[in-house]
PyMOL Python script that loads the backbone (N, CA, C, O; Angstrom):
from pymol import cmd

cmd.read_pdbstr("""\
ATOM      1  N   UNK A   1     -38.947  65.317  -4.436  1.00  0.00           N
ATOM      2  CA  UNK A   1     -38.195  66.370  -3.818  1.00  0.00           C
ATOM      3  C   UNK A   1     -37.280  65.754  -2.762  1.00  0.00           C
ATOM      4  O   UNK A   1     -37.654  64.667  -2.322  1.00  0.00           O
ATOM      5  N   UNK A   2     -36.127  66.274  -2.275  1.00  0.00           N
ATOM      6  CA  UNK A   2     -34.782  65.818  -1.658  1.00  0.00           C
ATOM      7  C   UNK A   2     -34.617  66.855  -0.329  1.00  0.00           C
ATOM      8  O   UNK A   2     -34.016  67.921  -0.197  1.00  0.00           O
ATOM      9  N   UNK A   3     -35.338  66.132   0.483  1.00  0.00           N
ATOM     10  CA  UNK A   3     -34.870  67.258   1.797  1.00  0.00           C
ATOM     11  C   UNK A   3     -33.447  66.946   1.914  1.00  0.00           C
ATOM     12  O   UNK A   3     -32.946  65.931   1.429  1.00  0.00           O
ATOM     13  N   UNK A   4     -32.581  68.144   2.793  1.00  0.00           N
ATOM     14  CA  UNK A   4     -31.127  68.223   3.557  1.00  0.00           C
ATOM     15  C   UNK A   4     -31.410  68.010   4.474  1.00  0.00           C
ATOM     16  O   UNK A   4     -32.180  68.808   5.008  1.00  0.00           O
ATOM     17  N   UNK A   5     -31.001  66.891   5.181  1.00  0.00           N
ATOM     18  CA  UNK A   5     -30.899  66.977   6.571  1.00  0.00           C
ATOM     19  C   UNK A   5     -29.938  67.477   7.435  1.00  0.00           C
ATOM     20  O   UNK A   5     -28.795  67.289   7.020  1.00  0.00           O
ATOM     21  N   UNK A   6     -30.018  68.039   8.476  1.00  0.00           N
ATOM     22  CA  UNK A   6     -29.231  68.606   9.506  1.00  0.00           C
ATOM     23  C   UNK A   6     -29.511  68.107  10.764  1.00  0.00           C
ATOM     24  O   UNK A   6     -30.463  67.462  11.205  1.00  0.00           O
ATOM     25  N   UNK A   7     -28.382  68.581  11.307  1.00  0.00           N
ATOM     26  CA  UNK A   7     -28.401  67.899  13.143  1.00  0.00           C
ATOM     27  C   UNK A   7     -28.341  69.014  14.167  1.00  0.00           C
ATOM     28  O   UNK A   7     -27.341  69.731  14.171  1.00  0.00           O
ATOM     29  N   UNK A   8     -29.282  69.219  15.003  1.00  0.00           N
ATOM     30  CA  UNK A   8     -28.337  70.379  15.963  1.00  0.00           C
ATOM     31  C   UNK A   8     -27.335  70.241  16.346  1.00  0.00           C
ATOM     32  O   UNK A   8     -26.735  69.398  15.680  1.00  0.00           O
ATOM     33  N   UNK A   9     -26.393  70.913  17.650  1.00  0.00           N
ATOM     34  CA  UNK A   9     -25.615  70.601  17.273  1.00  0.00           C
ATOM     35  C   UNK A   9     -25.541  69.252  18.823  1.00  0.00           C
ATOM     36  O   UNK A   9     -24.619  68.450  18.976  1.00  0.00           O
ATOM     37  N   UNK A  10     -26.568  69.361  19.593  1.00  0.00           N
ATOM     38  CA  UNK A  10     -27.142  68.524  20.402  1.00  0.00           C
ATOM     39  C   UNK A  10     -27.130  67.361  20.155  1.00  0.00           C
ATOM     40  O   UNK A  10     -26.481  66.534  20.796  1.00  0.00           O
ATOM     41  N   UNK A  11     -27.881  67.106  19.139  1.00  0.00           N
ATOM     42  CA  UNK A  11     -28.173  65.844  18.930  1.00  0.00           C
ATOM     43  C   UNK A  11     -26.571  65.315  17.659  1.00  0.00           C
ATOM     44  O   UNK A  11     -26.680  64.147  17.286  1.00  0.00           O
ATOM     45  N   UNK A  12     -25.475  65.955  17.170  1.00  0.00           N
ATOM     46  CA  UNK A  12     -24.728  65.365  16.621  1.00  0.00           C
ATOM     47  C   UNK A  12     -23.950  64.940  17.884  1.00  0.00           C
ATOM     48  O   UNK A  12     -23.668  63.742  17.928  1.00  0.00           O
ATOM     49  N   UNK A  13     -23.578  65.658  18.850  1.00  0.00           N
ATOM     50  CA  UNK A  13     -23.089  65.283  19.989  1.00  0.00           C
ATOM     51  C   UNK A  13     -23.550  64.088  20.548  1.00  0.00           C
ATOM     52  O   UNK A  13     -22.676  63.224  20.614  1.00  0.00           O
ATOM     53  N   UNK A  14     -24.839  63.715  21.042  1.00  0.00           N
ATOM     54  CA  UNK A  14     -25.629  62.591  21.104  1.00  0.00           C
ATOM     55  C   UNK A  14     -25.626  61.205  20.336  1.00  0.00           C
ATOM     56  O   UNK A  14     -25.881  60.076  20.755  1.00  0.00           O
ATOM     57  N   UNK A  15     -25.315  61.577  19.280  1.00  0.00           N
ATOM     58  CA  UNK A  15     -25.077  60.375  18.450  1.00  0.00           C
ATOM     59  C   UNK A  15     -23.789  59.970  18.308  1.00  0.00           C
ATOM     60  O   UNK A  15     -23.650  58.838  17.843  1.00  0.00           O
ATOM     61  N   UNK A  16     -22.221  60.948  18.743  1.00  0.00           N
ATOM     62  CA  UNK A  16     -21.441  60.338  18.441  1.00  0.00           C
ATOM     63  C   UNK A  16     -21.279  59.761  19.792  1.00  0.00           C
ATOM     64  O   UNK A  16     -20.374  58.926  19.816  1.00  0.00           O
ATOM     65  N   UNK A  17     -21.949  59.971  21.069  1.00  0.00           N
ATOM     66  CA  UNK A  17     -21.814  59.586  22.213  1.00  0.00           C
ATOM     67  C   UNK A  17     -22.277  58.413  21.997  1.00  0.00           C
ATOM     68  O   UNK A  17     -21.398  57.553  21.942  1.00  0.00           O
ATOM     69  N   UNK A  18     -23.390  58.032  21.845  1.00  0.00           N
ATOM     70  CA  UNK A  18     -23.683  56.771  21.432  1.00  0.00           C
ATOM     71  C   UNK A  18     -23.062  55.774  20.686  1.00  0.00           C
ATOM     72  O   UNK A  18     -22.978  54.589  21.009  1.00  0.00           O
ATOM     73  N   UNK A  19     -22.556  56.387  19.502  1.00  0.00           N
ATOM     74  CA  UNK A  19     -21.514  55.514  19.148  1.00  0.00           C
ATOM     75  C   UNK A  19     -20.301  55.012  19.525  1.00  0.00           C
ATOM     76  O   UNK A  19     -19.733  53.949  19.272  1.00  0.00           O
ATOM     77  N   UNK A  20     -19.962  56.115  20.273  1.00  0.00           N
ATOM     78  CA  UNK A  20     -18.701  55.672  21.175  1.00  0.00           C
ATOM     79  C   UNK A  20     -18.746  54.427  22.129  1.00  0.00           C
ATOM     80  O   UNK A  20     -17.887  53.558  22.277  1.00  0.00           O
ATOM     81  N   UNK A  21     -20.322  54.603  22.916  1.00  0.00           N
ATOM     82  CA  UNK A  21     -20.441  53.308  23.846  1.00  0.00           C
ATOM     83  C   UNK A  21     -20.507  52.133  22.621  1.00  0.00           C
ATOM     84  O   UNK A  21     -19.417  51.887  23.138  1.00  0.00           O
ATOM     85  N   UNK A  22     -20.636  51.469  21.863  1.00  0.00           N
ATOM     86  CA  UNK A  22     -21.092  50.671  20.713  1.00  0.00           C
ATOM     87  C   UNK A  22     -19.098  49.803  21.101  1.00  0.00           C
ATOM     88  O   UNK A  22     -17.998  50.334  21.247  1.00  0.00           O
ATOM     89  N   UNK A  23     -19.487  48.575  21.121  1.00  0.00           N
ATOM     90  CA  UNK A  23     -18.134  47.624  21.430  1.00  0.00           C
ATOM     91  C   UNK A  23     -17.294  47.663  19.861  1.00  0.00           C
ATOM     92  O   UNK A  23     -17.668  46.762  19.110  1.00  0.00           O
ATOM     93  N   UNK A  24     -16.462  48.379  19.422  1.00  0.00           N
ATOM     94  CA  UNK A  24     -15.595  48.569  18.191  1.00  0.00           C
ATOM     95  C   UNK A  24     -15.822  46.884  17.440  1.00  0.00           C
ATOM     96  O   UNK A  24     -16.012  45.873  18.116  1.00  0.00           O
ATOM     97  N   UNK A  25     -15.770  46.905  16.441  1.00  0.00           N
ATOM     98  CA  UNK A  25     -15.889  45.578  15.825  1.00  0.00           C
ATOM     99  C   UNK A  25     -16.969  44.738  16.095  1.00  0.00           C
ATOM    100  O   UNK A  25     -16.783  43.522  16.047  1.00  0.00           O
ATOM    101  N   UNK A  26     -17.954  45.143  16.342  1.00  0.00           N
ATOM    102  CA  UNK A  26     -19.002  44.315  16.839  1.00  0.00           C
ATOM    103  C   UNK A  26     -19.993  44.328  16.182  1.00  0.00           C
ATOM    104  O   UNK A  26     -20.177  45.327  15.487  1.00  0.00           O
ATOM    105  N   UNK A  27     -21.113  43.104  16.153  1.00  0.00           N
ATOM    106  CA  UNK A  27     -22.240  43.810  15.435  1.00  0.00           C
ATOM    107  C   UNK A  27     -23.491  44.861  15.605  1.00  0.00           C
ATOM    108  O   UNK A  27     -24.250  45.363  14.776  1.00  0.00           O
ATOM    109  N   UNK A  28     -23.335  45.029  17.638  1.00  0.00           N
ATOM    110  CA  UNK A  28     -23.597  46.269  17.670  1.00  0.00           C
ATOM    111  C   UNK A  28     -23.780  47.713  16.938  1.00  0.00           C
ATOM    112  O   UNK A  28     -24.684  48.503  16.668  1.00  0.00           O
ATOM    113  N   UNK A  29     -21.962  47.535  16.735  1.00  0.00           N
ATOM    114  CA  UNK A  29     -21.598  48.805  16.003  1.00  0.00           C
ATOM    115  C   UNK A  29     -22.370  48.852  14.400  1.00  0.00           C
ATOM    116  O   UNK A  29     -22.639  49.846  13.725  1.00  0.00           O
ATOM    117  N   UNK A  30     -22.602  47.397  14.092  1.00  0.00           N
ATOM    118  CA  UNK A  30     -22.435  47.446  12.437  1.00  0.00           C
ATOM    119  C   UNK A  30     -24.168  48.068  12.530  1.00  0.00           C
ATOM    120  O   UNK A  30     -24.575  48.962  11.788  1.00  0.00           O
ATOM    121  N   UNK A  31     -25.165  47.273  13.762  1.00  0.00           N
ATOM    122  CA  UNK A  31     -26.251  47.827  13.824  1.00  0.00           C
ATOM    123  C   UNK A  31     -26.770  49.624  13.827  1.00  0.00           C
ATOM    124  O   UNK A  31     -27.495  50.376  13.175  1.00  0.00           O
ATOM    125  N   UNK A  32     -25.891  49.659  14.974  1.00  0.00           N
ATOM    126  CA  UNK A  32     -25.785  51.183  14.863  1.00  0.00           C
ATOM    127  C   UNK A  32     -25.939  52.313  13.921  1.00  0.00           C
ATOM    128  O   UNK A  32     -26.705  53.272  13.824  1.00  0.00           O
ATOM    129  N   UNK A  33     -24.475  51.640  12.967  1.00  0.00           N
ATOM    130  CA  UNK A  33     -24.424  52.158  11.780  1.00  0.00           C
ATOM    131  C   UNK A  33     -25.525  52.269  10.974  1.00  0.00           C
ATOM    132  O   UNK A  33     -25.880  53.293  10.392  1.00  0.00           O
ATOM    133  N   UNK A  34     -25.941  51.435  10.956  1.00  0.00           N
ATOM    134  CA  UNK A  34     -27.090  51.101   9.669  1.00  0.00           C
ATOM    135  C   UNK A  34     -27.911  51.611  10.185  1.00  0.00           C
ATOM    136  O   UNK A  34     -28.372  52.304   9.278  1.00  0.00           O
ATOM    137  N   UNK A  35     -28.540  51.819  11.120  1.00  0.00           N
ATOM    138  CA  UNK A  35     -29.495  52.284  11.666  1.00  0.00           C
ATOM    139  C   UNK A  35     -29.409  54.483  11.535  1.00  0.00           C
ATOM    140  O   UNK A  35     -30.097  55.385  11.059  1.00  0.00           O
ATOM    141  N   UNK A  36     -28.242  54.349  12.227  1.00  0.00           N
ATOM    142  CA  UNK A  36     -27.512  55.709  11.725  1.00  0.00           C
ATOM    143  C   UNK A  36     -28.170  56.267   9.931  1.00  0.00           C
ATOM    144  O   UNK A  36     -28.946  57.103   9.468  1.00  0.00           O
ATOM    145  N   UNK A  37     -27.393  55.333   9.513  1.00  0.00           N
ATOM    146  CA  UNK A  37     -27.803  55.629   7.634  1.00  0.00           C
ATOM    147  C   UNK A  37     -29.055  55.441   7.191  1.00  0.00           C
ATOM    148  O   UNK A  37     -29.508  56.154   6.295  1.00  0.00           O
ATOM    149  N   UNK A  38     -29.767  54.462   7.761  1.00  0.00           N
ATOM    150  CA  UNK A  38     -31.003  54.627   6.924  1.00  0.00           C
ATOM    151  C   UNK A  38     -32.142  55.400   7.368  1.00  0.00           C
ATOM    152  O   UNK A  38     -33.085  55.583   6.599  1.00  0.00           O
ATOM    153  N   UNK A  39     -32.137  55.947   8.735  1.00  0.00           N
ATOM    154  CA  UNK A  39     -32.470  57.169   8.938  1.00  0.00           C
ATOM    155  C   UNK A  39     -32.345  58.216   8.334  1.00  0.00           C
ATOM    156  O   UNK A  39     -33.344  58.884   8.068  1.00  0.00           O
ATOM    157  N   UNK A  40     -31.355  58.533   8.047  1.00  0.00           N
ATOM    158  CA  UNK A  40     -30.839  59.621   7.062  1.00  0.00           C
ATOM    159  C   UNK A  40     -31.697  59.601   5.734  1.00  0.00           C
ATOM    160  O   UNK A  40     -32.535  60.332   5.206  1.00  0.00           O
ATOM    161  N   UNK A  41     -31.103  58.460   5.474  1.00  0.00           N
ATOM    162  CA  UNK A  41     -31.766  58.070   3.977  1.00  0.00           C
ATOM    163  C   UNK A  41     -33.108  58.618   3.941  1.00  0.00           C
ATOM    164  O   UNK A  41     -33.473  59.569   3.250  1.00  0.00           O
ATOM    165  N   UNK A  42     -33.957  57.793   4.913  1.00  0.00           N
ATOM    166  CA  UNK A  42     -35.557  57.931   4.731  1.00  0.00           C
ATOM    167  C   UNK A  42     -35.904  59.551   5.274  1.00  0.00           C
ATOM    168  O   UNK A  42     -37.070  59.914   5.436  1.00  0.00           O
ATOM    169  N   UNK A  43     -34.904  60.322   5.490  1.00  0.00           N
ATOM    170  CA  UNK A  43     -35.209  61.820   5.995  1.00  0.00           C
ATOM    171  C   UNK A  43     -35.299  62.405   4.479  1.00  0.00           C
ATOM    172  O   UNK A  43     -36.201  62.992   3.880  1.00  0.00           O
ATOM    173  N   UNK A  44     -34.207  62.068   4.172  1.00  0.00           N
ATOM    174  CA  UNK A  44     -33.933  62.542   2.939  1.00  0.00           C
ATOM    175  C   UNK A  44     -34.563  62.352   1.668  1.00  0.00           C
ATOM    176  O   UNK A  44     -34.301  62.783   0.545  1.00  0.00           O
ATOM    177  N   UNK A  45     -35.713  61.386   2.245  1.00  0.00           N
ATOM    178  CA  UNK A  45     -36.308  60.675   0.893  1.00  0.00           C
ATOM    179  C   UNK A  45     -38.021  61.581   1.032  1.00  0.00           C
ATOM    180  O   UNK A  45     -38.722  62.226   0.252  1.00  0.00           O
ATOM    181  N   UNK A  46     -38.077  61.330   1.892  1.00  0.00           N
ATOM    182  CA  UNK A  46     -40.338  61.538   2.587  1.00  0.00           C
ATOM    183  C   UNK A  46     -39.895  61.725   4.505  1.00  0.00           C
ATOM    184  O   UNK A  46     -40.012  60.878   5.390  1.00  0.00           O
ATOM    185  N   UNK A  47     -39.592  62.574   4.558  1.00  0.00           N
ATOM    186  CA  UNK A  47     -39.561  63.556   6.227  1.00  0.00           C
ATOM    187  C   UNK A  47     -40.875  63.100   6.692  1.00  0.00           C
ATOM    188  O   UNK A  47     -41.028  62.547   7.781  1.00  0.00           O
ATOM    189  N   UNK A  48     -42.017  63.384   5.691  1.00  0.00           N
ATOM    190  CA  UNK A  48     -43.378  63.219   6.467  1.00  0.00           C
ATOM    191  C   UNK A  48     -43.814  61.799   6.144  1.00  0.00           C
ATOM    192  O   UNK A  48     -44.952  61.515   6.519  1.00  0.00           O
ATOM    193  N   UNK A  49     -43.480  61.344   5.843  1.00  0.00           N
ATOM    194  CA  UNK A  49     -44.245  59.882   5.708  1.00  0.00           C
ATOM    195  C   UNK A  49     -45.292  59.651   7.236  1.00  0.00           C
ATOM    196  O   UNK A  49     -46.399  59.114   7.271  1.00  0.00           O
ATOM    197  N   UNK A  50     -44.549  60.222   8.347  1.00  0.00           N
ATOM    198  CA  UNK A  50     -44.746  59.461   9.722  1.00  0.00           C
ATOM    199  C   UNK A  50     -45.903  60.475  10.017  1.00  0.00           C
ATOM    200  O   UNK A  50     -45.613  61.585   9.570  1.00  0.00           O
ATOM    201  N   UNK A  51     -46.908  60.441  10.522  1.00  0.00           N
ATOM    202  CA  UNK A  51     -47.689  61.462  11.086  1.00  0.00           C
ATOM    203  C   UNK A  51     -47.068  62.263  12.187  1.00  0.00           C
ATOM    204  O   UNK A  51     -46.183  61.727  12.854  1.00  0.00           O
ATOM    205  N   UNK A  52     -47.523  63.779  12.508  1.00  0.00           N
ATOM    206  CA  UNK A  52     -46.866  64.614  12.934  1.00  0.00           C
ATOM    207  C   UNK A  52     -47.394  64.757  14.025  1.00  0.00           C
ATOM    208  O   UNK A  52     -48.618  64.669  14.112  1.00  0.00           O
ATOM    209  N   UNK A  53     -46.596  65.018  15.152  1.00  0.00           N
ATOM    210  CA  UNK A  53     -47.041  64.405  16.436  1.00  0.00           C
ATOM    211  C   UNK A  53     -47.560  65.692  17.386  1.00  0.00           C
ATOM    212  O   UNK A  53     -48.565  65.566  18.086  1.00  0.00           O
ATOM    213  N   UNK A  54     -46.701  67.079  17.343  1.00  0.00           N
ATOM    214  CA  UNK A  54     -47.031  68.137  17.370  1.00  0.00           C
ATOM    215  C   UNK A  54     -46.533  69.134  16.737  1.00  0.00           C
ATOM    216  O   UNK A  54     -45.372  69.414  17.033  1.00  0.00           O
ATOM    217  N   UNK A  55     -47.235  69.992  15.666  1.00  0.00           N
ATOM    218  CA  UNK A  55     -47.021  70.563  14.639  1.00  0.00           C
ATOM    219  C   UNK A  55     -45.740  70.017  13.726  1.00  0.00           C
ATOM    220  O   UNK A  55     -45.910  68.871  13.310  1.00  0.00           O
ATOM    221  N   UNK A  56     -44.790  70.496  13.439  1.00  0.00           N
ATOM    222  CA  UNK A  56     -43.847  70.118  12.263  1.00  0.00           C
ATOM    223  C   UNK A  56     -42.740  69.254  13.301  1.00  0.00           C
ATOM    224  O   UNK A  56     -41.517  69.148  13.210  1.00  0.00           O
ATOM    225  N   UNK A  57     -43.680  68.703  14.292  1.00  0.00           N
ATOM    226  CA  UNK A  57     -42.074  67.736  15.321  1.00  0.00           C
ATOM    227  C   UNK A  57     -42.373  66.534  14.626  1.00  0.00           C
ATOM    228  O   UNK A  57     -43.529  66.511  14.202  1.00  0.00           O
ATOM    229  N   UNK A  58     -41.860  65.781  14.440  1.00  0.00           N
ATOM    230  CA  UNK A  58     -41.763  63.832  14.134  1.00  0.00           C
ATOM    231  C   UNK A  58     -41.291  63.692  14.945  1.00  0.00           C
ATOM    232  O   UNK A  58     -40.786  64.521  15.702  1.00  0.00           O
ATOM    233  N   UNK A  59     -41.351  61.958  15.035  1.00  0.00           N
ATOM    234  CA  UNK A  59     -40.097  60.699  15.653  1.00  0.00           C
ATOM    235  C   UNK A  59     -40.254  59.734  14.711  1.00  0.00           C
ATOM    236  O   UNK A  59     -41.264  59.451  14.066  1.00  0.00           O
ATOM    237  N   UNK A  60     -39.290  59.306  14.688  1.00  0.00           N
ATOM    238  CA  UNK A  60     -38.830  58.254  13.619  1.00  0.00           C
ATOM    239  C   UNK A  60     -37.578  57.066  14.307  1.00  0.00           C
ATOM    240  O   UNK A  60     -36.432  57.275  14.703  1.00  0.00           O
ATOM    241  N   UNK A  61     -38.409  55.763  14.229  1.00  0.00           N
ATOM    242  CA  UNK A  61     -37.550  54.850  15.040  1.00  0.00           C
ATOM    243  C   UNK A  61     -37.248  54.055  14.196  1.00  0.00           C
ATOM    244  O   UNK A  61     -37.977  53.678  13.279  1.00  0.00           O
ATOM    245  N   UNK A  62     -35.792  53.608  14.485  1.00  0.00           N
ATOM    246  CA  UNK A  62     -34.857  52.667  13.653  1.00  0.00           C
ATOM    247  C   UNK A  62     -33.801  51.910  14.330  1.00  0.00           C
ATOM    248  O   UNK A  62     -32.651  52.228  14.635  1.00  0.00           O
ATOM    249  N   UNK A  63     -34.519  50.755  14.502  1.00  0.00           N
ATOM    250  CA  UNK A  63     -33.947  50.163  15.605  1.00  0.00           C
ATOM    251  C   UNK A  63     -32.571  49.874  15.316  1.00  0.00           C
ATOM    252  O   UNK A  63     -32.322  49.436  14.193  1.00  0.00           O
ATOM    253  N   UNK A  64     -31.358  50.093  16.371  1.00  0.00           N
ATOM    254  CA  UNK A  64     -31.965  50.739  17.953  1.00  0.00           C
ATOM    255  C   UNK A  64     -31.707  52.152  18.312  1.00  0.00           C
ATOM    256  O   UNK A  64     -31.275  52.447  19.427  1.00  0.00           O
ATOM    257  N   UNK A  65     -31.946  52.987  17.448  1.00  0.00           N
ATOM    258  CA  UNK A  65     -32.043  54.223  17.655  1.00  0.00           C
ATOM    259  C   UNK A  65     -33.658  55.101  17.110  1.00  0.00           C
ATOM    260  O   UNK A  65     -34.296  54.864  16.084  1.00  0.00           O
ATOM    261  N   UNK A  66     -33.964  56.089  18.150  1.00  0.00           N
ATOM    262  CA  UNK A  66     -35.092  56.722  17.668  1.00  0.00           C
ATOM    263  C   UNK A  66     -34.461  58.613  17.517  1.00  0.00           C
ATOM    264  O   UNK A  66     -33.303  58.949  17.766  1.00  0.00           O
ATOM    265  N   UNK A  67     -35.458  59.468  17.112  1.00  0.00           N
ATOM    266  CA  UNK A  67     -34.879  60.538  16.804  1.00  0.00           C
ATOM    267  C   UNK A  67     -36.456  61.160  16.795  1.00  0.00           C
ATOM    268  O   UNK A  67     -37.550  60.625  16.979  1.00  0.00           O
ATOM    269  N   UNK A  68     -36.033  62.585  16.485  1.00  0.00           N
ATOM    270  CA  UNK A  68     -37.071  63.623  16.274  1.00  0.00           C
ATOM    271  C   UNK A  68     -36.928  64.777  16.056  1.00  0.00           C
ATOM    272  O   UNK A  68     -36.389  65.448  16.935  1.00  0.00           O
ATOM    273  N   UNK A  69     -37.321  65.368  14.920  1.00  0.00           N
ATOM    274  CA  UNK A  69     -37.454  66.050  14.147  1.00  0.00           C
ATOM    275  C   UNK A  69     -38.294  66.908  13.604  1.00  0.00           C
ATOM    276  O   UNK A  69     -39.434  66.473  13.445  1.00  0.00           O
ATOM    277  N   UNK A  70     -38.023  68.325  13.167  1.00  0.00           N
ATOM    278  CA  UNK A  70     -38.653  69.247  12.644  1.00  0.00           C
ATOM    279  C   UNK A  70     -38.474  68.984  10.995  1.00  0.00           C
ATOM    280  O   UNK A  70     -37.445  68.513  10.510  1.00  0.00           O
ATOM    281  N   UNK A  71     -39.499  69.320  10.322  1.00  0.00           N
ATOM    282  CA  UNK A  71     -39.396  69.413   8.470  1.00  0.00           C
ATOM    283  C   UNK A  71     -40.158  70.963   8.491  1.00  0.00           C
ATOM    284  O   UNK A  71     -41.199  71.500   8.871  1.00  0.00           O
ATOM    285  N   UNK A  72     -38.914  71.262   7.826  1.00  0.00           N
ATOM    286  CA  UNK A  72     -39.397  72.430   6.981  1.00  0.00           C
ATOM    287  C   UNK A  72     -39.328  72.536   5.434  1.00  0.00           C
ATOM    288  O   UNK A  72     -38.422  73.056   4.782  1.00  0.00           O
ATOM    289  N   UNK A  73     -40.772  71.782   4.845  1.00  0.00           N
ATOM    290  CA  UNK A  73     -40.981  71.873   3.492  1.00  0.00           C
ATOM    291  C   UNK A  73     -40.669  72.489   2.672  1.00  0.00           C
ATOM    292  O   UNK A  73     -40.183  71.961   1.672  1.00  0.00           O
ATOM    293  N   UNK A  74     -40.866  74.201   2.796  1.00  0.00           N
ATOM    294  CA  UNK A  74     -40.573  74.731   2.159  1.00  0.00           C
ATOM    295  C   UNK A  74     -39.297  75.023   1.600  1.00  0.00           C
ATOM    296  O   UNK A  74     -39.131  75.428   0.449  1.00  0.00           O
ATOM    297  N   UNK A  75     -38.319  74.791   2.509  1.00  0.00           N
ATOM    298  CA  UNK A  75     -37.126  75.266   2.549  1.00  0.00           C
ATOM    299  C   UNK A  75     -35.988  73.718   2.006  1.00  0.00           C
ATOM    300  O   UNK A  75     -34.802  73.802   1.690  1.00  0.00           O
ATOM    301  N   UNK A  76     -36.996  72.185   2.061  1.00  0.00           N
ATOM    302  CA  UNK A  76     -36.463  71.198   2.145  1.00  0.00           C
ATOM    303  C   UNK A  76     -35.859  70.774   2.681  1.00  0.00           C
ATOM    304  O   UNK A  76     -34.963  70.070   2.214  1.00  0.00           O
ATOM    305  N   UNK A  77     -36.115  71.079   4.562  1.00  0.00           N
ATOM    306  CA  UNK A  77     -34.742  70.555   5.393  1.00  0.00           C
ATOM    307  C   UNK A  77     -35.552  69.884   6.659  1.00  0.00           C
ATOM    308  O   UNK A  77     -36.635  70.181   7.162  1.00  0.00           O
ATOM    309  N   UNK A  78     -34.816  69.100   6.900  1.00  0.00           N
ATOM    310  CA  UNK A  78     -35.334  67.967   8.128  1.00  0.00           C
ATOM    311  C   UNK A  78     -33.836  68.276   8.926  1.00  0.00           C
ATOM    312  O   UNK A  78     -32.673  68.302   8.524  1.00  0.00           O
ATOM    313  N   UNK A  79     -34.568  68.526  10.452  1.00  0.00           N
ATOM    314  CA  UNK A  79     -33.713  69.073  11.388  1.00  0.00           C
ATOM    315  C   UNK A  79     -33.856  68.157  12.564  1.00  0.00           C
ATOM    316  O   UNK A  79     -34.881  68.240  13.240  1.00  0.00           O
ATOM    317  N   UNK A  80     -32.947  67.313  12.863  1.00  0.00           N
ATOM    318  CA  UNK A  80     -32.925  66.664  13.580  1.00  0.00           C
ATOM    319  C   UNK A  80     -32.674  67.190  15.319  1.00  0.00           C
ATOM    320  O   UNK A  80     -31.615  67.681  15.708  1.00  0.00           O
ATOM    321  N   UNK A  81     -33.474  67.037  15.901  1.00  0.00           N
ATOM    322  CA  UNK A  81     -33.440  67.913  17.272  1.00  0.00           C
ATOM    323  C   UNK A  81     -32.752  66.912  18.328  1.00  0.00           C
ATOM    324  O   UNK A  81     -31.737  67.330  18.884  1.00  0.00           O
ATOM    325  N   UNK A  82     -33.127  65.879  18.586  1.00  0.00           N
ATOM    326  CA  UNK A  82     -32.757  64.605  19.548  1.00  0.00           C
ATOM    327  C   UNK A  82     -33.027  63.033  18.510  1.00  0.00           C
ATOM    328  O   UNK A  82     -33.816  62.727  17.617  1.00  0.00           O
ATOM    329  N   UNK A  83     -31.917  62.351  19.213  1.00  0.00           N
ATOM    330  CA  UNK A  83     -31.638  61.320  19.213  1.00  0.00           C
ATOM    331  C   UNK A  83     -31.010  60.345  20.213  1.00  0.00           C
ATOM    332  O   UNK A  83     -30.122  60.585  21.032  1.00  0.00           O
ATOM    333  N   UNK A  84     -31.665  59.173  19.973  1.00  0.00           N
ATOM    334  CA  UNK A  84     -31.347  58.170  21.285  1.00  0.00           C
ATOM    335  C   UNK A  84     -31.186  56.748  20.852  1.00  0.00           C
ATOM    336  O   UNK A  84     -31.517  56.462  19.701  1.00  0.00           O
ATOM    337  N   UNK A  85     -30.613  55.632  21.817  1.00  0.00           N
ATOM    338  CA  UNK A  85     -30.819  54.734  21.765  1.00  0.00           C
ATOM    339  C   UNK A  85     -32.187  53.749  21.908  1.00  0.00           C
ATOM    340  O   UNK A  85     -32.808  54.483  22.677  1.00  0.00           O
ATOM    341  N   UNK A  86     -32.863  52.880  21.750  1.00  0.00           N
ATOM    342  CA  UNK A  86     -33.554  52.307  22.419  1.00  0.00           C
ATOM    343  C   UNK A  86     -32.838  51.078  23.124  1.00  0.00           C
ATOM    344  O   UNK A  86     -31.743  50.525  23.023  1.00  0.00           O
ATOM    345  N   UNK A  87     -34.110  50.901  23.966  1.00  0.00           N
ATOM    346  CA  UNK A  87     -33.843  49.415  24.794  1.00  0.00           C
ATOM    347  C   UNK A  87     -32.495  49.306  25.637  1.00  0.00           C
ATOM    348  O   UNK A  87     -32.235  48.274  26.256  1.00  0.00           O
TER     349      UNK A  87
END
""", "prot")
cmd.dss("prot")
cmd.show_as("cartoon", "prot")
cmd.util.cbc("prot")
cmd.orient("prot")
């Protein structure tokens, strides 16, 4: 099964802020990115893989960004609430 992921609209704000600080051309940025996408990916693949921390919330870290999230199974959607940098 194929969850949709979504962003509030919080945390899309949050992430492009983050990307903005990221030095253009750098491998920062290229980290970022990837980190960006394969989050996604693995939302989109198994939401729950991670044990659930309180009721349907996750976190899911991908360095150097972490996030957290609601899954709603039924409906197939992983809702991304916050996101951050680490370190």
């Amino acid at each position: 099964m194929k969850f949709t992921v979504v962003f509030t609209p919080s945390a899309k704000r949050r992430l492009a802020e983050l990307y903005l600080q990221t030095v253009p051309d750098s491998l920062e940025r290229k980290y970022f990115t990837d980190a960006a996408n394969e989050i996604e990916r693995l939302l989109k693949i198994d939401p729950q893989r991670i044990e659930s921390v309180y009721g349907n919330r996750y976190f899911l870290f991908q360095s150097p960004l972490g996030v957290v999230y609601d899954v709603y199974p039924d409906d197939c959607i992983v809702k991304v609430i916050m996101i951050w940098k680490r370190g």
